[in-house]
PDB file as gemmi writes it, atoms N, CA and C in Angstrom:
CRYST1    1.000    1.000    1.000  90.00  90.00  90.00 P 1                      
ATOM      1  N   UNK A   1      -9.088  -5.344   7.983  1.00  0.00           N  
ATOM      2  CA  UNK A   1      -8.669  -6.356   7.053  1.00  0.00           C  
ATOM      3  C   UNK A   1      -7.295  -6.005   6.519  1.00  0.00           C  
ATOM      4  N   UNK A   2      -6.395  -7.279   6.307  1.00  0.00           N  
ATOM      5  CA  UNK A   2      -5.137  -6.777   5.542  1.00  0.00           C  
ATOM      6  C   UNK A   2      -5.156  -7.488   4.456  1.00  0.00           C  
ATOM      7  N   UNK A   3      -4.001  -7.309   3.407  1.00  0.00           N  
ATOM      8  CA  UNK A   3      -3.581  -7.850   2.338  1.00  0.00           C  
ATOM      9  C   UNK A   3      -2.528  -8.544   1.722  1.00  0.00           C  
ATOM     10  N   UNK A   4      -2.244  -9.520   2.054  1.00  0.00           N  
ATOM     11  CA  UNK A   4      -0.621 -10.166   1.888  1.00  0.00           C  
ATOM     12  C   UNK A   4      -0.561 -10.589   0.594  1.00  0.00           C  
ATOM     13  N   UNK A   5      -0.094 -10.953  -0.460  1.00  0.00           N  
ATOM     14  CA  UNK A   5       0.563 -11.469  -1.603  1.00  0.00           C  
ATOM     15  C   UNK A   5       2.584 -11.562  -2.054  1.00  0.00           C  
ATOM     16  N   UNK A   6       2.164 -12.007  -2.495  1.00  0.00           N  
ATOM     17  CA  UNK A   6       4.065 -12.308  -3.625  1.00  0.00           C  
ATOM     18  C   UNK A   6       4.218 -11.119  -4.346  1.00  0.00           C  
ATOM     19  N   UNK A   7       5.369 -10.930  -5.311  1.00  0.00           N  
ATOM     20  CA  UNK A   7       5.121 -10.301  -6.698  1.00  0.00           C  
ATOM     21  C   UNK A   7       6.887 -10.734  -7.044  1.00  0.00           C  
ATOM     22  N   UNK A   8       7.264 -10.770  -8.440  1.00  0.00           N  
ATOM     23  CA  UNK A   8       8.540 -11.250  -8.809  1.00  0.00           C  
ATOM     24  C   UNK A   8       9.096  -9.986  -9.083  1.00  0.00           C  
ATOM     25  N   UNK A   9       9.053  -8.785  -8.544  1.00  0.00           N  
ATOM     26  CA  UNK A   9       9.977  -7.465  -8.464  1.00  0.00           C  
ATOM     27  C   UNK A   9      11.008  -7.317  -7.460  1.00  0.00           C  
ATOM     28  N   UNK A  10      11.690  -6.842  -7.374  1.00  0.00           N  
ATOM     29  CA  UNK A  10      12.658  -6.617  -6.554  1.00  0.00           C  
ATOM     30  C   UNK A  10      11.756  -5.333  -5.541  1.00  0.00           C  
ATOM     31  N   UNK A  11      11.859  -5.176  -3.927  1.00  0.00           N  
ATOM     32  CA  UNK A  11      11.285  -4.402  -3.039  1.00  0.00           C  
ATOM     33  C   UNK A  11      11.002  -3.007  -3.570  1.00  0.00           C  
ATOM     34  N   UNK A  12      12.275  -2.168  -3.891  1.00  0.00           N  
ATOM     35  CA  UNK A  12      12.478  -1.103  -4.319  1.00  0.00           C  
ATOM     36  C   UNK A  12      11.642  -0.682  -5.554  1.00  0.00           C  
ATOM     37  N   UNK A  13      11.485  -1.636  -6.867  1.00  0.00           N  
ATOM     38  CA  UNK A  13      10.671  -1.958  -8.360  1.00  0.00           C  
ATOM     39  C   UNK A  13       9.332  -1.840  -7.683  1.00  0.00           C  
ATOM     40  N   UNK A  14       8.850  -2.555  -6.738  1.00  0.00           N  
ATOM     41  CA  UNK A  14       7.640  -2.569  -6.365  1.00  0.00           C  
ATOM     42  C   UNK A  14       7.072  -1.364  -5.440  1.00  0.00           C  
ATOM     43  N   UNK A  15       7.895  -0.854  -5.099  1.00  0.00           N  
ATOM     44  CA  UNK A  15       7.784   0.388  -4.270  1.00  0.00           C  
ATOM     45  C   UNK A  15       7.063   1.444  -5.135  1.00  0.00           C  
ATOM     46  N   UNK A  16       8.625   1.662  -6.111  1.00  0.00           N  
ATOM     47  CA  UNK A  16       8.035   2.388  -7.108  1.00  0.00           C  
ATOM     48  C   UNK A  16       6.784   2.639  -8.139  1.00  0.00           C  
ATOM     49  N   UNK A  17       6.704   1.135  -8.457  1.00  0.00           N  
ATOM     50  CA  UNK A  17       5.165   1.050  -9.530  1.00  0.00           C  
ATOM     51  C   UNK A  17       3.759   1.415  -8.668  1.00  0.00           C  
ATOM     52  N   UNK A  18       4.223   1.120  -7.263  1.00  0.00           N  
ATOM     53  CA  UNK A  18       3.003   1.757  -6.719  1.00  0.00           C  
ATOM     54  C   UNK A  18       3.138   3.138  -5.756  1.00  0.00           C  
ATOM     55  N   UNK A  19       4.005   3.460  -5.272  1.00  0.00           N  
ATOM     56  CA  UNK A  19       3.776   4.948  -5.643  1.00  0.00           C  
ATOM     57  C   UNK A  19       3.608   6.071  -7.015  1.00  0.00           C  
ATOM     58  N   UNK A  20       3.861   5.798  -7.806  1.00  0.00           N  
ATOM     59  CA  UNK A  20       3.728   6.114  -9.165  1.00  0.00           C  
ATOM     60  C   UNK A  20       2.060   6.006  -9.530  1.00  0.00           C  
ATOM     61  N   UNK A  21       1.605   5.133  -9.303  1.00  0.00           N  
ATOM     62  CA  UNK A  21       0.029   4.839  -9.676  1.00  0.00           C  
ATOM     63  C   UNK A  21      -0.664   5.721  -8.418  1.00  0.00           C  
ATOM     64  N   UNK A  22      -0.524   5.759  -6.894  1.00  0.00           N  
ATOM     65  CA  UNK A  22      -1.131   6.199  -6.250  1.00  0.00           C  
ATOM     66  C   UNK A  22      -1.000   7.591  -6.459  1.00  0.00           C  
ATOM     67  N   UNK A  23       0.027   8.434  -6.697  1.00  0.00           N  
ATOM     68  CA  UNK A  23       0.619   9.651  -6.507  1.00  0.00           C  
ATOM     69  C   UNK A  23      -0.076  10.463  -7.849  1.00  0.00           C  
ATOM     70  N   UNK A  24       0.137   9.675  -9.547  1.00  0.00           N  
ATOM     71  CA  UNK A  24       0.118  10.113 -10.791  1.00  0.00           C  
ATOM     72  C   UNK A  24      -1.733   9.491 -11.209  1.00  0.00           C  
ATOM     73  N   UNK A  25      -1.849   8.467 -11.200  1.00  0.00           N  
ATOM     74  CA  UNK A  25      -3.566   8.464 -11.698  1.00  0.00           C  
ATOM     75  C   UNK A  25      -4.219   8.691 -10.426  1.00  0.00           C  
ATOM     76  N   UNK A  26      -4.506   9.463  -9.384  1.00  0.00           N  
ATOM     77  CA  UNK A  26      -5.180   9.820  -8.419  1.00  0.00           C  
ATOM     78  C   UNK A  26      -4.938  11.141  -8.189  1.00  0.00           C  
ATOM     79  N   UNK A  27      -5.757  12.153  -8.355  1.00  0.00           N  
ATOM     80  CA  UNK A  27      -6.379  13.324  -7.559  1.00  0.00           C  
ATOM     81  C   UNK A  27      -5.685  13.354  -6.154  1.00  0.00           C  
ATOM     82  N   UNK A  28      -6.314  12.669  -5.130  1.00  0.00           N  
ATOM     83  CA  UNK A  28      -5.958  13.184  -4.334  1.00  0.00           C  
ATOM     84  C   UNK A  28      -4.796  11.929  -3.242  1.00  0.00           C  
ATOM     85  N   UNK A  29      -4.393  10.850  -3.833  1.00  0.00           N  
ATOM     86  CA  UNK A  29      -3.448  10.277  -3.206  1.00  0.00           C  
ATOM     87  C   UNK A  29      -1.781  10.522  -3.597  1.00  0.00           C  
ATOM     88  N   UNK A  30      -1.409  10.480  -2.008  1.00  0.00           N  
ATOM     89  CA  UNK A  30       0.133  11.159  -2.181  1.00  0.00           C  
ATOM     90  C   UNK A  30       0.815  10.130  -0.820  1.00  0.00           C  
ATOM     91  N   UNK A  31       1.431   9.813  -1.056  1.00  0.00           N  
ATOM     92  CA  UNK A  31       2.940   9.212   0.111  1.00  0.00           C  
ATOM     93  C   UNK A  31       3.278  10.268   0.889  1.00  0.00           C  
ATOM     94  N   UNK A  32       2.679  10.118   2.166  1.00  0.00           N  
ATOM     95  CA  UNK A  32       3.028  11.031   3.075  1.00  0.00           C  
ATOM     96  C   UNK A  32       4.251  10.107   3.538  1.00  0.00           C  
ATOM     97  N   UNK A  33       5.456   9.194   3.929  1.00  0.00           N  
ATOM     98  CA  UNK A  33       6.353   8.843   4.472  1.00  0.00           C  
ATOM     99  C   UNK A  33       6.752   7.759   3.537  1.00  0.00           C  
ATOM    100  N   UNK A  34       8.225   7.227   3.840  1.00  0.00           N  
ATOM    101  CA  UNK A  34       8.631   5.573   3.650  1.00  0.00           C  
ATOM    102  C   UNK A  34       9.840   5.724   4.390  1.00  0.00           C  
ATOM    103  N   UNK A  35       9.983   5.049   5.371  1.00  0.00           N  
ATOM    104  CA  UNK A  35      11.067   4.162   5.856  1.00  0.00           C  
ATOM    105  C   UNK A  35      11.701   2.894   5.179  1.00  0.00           C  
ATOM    106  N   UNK A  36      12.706   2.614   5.351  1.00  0.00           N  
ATOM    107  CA  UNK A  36      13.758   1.412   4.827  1.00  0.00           C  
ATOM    108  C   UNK A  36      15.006   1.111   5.669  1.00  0.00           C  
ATOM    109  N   UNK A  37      14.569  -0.343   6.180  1.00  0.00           N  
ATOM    110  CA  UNK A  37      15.718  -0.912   6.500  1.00  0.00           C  
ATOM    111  C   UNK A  37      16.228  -1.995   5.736  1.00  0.00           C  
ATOM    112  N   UNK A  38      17.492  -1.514   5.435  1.00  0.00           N  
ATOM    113  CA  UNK A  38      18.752  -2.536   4.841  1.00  0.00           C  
ATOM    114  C   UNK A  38      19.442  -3.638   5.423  1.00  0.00           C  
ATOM    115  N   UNK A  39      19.375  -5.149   4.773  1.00  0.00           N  
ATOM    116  CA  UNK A  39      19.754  -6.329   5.795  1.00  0.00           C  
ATOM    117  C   UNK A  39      20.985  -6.696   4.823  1.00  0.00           C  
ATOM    118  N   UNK A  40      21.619  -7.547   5.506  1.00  0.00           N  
ATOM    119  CA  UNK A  40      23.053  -8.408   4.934  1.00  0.00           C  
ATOM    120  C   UNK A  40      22.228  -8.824   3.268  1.00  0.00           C  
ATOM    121  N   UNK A  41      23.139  -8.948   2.706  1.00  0.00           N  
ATOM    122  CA  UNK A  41      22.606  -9.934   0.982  1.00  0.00           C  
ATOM    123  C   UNK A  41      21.992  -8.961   0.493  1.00  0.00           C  
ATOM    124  N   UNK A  42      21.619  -7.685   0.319  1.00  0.00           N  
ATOM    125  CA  UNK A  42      20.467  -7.134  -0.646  1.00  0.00           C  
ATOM    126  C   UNK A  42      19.345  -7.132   0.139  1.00  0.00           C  
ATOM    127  N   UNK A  43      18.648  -7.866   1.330  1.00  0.00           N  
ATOM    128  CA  UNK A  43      17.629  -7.596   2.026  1.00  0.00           C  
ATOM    129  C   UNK A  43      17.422  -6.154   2.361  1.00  0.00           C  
ATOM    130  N   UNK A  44      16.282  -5.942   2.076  1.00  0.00           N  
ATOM    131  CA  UNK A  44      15.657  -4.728   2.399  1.00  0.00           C  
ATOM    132  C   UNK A  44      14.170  -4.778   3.233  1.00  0.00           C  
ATOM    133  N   UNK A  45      13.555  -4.299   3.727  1.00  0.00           N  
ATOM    134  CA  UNK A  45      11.756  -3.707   3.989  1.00  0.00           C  
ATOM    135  C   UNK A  45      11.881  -2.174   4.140  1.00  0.00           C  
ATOM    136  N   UNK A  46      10.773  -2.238   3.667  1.00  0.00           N  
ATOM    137  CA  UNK A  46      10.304  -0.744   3.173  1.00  0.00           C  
ATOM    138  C   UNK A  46       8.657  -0.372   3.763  1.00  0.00           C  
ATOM    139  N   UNK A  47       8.703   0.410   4.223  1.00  0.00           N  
ATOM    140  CA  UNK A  47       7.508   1.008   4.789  1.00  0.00           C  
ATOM    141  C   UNK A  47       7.477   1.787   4.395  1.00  0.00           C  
ATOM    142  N   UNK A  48       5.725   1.913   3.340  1.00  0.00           N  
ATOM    143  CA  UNK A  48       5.169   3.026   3.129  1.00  0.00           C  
ATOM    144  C   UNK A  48       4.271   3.614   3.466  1.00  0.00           C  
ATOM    145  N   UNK A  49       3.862   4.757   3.433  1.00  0.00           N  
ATOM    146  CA  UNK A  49       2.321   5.151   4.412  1.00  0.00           C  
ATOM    147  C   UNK A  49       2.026   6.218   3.036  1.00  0.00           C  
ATOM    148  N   UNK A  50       0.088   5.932   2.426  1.00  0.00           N  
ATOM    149  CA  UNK A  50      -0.028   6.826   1.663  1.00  0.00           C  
ATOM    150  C   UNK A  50      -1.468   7.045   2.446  1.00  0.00           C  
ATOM    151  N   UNK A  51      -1.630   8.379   1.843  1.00  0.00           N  
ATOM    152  CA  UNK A  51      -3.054   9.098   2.294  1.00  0.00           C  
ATOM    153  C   UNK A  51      -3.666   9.042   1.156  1.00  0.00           C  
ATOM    154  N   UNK A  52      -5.059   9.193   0.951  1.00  0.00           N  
ATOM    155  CA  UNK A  52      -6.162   9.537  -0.048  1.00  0.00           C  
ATOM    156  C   UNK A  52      -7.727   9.627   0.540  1.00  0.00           C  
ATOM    157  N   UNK A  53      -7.918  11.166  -0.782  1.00  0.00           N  
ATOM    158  CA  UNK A  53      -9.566  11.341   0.029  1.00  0.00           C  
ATOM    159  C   UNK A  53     -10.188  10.299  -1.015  1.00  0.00           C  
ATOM    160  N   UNK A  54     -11.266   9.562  -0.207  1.00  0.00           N  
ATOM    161  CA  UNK A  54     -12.421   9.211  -0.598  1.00  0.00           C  
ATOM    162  C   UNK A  54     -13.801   9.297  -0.394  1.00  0.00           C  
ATOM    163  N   UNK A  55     -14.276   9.976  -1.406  1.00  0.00           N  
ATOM    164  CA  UNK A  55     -15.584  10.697  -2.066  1.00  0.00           C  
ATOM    165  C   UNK A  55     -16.659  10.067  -0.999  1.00  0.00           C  
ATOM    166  N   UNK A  56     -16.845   8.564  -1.874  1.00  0.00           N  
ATOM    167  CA  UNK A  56     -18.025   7.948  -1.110  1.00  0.00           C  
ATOM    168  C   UNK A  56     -18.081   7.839   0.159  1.00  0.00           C  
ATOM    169  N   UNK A  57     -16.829   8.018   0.881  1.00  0.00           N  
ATOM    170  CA  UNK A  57     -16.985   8.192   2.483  1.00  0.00           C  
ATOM    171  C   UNK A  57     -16.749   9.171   2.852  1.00  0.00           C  
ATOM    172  N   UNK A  58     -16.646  10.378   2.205  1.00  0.00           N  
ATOM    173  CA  UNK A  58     -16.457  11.407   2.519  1.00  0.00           C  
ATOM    174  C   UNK A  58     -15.406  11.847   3.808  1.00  0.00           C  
ATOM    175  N   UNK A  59     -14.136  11.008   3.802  1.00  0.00           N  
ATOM    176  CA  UNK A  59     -12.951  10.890   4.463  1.00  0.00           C  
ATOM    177  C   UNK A  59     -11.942  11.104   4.008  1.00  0.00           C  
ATOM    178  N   UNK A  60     -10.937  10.854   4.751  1.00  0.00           N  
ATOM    179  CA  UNK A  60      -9.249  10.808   3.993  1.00  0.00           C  
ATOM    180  C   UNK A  60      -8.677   9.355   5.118  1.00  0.00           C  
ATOM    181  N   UNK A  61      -8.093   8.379   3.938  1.00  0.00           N  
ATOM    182  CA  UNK A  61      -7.570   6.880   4.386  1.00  0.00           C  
ATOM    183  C   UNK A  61      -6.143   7.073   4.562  1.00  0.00           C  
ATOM    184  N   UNK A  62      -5.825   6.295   5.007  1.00  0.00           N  
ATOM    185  CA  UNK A  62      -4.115   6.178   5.129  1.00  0.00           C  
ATOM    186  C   UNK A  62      -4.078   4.758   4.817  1.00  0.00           C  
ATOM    187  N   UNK A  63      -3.201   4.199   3.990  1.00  0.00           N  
ATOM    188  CA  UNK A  63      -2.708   2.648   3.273  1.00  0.00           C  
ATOM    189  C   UNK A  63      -1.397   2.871   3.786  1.00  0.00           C  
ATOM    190  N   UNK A  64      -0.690   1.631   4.659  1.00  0.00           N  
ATOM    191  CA  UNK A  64       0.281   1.256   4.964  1.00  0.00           C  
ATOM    192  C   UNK A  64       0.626  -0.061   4.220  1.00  0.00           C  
ATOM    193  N   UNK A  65       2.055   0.344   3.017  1.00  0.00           N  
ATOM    194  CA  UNK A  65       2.368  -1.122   2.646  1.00  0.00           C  
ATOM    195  C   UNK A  65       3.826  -1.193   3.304  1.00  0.00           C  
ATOM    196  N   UNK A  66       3.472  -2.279   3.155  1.00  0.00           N  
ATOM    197  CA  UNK A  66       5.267  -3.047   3.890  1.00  0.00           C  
ATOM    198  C   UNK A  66       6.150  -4.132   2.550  1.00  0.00           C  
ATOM    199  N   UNK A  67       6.434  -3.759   1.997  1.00  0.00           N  
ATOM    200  CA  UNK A  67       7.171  -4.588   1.547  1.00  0.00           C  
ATOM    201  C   UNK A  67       8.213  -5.118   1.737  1.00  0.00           C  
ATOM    202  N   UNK A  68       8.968  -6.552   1.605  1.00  0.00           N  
ATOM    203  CA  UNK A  68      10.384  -6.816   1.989  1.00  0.00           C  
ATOM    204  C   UNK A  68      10.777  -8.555   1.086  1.00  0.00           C  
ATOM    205  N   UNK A  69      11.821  -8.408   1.375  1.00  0.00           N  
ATOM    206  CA  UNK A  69      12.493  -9.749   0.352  1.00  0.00           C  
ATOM    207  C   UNK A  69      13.630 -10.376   1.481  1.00  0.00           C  
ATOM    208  N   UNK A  70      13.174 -10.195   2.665  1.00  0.00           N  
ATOM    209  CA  UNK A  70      13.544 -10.910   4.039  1.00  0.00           C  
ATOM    210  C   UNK A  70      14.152 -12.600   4.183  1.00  0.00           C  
ATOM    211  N   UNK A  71      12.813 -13.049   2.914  1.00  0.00           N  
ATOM    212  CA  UNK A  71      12.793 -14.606   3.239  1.00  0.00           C  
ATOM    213  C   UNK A  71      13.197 -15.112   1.724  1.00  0.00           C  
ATOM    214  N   UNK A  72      13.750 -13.899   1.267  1.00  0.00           N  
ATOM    215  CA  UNK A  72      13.689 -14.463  -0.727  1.00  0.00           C  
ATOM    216  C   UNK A  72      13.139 -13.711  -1.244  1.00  0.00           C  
ATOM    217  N   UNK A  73      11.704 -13.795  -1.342  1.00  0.00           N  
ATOM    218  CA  UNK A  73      10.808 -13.514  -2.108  1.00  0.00           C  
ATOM    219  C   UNK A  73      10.433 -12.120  -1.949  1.00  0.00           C  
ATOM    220  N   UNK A  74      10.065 -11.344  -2.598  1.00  0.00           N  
ATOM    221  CA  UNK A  74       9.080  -9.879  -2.183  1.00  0.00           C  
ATOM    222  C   UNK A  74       7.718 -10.509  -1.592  1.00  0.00           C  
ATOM    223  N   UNK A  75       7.682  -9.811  -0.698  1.00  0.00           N  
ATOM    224  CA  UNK A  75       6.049 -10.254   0.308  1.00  0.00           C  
ATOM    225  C   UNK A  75       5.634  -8.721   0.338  1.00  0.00           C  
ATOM    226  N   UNK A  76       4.609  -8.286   0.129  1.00  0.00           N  
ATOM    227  CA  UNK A  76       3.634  -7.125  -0.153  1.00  0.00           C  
ATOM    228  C   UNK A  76       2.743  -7.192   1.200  1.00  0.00           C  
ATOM    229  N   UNK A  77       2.448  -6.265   1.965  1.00  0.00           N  
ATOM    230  CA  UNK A  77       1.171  -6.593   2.855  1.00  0.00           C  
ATOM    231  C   UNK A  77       0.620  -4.848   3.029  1.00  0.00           C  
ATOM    232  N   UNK A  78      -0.513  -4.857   2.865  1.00  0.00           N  
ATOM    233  CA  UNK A  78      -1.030  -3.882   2.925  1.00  0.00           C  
ATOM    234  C   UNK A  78      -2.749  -3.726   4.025  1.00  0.00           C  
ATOM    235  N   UNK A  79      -2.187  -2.600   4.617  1.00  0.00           N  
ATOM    236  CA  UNK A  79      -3.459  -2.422   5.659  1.00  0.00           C  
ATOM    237  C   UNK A  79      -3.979  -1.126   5.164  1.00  0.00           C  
ATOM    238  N   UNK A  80      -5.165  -0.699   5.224  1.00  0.00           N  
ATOM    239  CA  UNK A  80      -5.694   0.692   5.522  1.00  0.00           C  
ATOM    240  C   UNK A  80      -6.974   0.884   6.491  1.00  0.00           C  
ATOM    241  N   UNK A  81      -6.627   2.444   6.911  1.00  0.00           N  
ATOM    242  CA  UNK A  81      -7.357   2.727   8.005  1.00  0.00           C  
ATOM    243  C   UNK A  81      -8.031   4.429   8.402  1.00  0.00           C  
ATOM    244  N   UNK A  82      -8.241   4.597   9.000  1.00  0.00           N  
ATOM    245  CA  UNK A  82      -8.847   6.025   9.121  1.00  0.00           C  
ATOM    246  C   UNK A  82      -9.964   6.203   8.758  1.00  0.00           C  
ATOM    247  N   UNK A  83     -10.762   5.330   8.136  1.00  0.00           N  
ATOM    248  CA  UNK A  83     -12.458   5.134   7.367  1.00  0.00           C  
ATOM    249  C   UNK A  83     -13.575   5.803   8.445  1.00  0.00           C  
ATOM    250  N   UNK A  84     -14.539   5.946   8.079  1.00  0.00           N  
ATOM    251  CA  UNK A  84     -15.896   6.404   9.294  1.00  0.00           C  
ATOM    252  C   UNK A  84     -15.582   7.585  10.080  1.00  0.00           C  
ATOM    253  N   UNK A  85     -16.704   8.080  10.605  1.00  0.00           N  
ATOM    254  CA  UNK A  85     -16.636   9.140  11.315  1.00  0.00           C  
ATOM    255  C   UNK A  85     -17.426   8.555  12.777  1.00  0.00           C  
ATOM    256  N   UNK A  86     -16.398   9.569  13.819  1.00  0.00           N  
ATOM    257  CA  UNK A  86     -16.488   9.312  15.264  1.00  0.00           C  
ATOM    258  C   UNK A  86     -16.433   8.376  15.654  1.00  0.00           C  
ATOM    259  N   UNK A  87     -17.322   7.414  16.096  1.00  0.00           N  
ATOM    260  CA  UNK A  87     -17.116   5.982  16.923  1.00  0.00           C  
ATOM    261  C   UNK A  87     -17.120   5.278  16.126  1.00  0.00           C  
ATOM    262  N   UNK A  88     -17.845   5.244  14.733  1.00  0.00           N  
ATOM    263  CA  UNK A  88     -18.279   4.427  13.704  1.00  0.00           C  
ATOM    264  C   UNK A  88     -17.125   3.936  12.299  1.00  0.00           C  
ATOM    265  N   UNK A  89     -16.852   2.710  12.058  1.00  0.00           N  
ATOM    266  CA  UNK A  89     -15.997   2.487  11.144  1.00  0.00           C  
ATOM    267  C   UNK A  89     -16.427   2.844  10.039  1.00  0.00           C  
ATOM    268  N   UNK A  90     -17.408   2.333   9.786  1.00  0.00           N  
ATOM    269  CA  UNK A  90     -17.701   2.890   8.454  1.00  0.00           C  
ATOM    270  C   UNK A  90     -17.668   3.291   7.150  1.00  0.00           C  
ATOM    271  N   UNK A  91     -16.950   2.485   6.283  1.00  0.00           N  
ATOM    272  CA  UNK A  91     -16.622   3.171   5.191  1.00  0.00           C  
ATOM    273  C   UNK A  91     -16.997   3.701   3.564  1.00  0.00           C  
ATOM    274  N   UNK A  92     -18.535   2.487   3.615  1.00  0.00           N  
ATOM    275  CA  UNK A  92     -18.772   2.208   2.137  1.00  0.00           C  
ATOM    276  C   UNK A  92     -17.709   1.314   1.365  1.00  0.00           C  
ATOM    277  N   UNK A  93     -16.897   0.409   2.270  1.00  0.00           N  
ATOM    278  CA  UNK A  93     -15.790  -0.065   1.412  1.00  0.00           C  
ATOM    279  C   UNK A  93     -14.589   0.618   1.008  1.00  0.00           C  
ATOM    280  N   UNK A  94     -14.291   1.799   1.226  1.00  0.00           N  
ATOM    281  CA  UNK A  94     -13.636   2.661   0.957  1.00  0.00           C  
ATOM    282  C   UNK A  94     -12.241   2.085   1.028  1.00  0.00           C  
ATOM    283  N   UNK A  95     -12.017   1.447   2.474  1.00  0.00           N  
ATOM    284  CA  UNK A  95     -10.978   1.286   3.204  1.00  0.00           C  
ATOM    285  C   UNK A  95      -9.951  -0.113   1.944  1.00  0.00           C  
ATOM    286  N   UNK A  96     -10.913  -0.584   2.050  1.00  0.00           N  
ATOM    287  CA  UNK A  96     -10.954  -2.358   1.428  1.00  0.00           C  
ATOM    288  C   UNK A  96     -10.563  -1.982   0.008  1.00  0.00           C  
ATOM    289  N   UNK A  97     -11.135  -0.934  -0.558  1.00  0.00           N  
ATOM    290  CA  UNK A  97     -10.578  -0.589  -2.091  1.00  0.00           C  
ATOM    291  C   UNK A  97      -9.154  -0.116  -2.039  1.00  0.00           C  
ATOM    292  N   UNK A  98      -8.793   0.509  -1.675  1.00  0.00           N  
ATOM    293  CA  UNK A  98      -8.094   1.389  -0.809  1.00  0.00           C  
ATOM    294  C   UNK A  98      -6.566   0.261  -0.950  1.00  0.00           C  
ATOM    295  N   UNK A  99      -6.863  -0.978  -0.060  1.00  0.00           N  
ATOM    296  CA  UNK A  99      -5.853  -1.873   0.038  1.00  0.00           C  
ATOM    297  C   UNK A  99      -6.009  -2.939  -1.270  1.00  0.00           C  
ATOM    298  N   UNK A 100      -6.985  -3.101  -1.979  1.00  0.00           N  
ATOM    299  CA  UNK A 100      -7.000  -3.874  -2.786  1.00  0.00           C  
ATOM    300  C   UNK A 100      -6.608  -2.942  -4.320  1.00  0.00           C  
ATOM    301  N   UNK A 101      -6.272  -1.301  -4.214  1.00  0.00           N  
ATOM    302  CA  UNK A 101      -5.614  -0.760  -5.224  1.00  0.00           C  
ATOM    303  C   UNK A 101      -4.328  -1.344  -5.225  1.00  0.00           C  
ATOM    304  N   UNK A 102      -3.482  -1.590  -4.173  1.00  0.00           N  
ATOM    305  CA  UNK A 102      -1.891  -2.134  -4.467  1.00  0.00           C  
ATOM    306  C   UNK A 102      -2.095  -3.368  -5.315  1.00  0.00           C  
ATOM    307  N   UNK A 103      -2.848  -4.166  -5.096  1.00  0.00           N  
ATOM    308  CA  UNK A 103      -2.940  -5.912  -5.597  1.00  0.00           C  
ATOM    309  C   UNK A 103      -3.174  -5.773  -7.157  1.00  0.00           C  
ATOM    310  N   UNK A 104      -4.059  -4.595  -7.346  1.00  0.00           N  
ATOM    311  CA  UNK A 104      -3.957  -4.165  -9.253  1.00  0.00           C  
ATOM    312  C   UNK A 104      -3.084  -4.159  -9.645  1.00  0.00           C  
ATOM    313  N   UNK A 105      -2.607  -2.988  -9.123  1.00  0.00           N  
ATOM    314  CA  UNK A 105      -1.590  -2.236  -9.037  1.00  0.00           C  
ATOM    315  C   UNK A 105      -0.599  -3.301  -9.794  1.00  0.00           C  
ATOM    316  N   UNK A 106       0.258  -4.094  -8.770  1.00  0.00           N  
ATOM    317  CA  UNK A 106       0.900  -5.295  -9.510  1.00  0.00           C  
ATOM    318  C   UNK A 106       0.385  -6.362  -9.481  1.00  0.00           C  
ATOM    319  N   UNK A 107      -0.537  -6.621  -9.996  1.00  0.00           N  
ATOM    320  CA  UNK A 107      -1.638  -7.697 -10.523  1.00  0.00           C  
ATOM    321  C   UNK A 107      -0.639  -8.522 -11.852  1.00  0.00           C  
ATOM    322  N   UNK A 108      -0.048  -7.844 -12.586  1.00  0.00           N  
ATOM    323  CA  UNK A 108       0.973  -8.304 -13.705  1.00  0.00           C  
ATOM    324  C   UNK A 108       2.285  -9.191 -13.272  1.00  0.00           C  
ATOM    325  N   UNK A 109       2.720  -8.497 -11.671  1.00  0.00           N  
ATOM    326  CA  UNK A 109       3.808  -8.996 -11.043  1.00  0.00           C  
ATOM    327  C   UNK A 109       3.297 -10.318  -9.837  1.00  0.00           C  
ATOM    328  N   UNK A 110       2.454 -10.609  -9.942  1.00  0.00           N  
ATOM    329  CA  UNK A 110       2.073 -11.144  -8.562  1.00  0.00           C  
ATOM    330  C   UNK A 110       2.283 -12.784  -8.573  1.00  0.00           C  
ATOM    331  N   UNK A 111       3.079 -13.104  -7.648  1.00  0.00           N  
ATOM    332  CA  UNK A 111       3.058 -14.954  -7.774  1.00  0.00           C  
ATOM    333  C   UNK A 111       2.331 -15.795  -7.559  1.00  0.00           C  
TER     334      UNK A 111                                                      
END                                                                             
């Protein structure tokens, strides 16, 4: 499953408020990477990749957000993955919380 929404921040603003929440109120989530490419006008996208263990699945997730202001607007999309063990997806939801922490996250900013 993925996660697309708006938010009225600028790419970079939104970057930040959510690495800040994943990194500072979480134990064990941290931004392992971000890439950024720079377009004509102020366009930017930004790729982030964060890791976190989760308990109830007794795993570690990876959340990929993409943000960018390509078309105007900031567009947010967020996937996560790595849930279940061996063949099995599996997560207890883990995964799905996981991507629906960014949408809190800026729940204040969102269009």
């Amino acid at each position: 499953m993925a996660l697309d929404f708006q938010v009225n921040l600028l790419p970079e603003e939104a970057e930040k408020i959510i690495t800040h929440e994943i990194e500072e109120k979480s134990i064990t989530g941290m931004l392992i990477d971000k890439y950024v490419v720079n377009g004509d006008n102020g366009k930017v996208c930004m790729v982030s990749v964060y890791e976190k263990h989760y308990m109830r699945a007794d795993t570690r997730l990876t959340l990929t957000v993409v943000i960018d202001n390509m078309e105007g607007v900031t567009r947010v999309h967020c996937i996560a993955g790595g849930g279940g063990e061996a063949f099995f997806r599996f997560d207890f939801g883990a995964s799905e919380s996981f991507e629906y922490s960014v949408e809190k996250i800026l729940s204040q900013y969102k269009i």
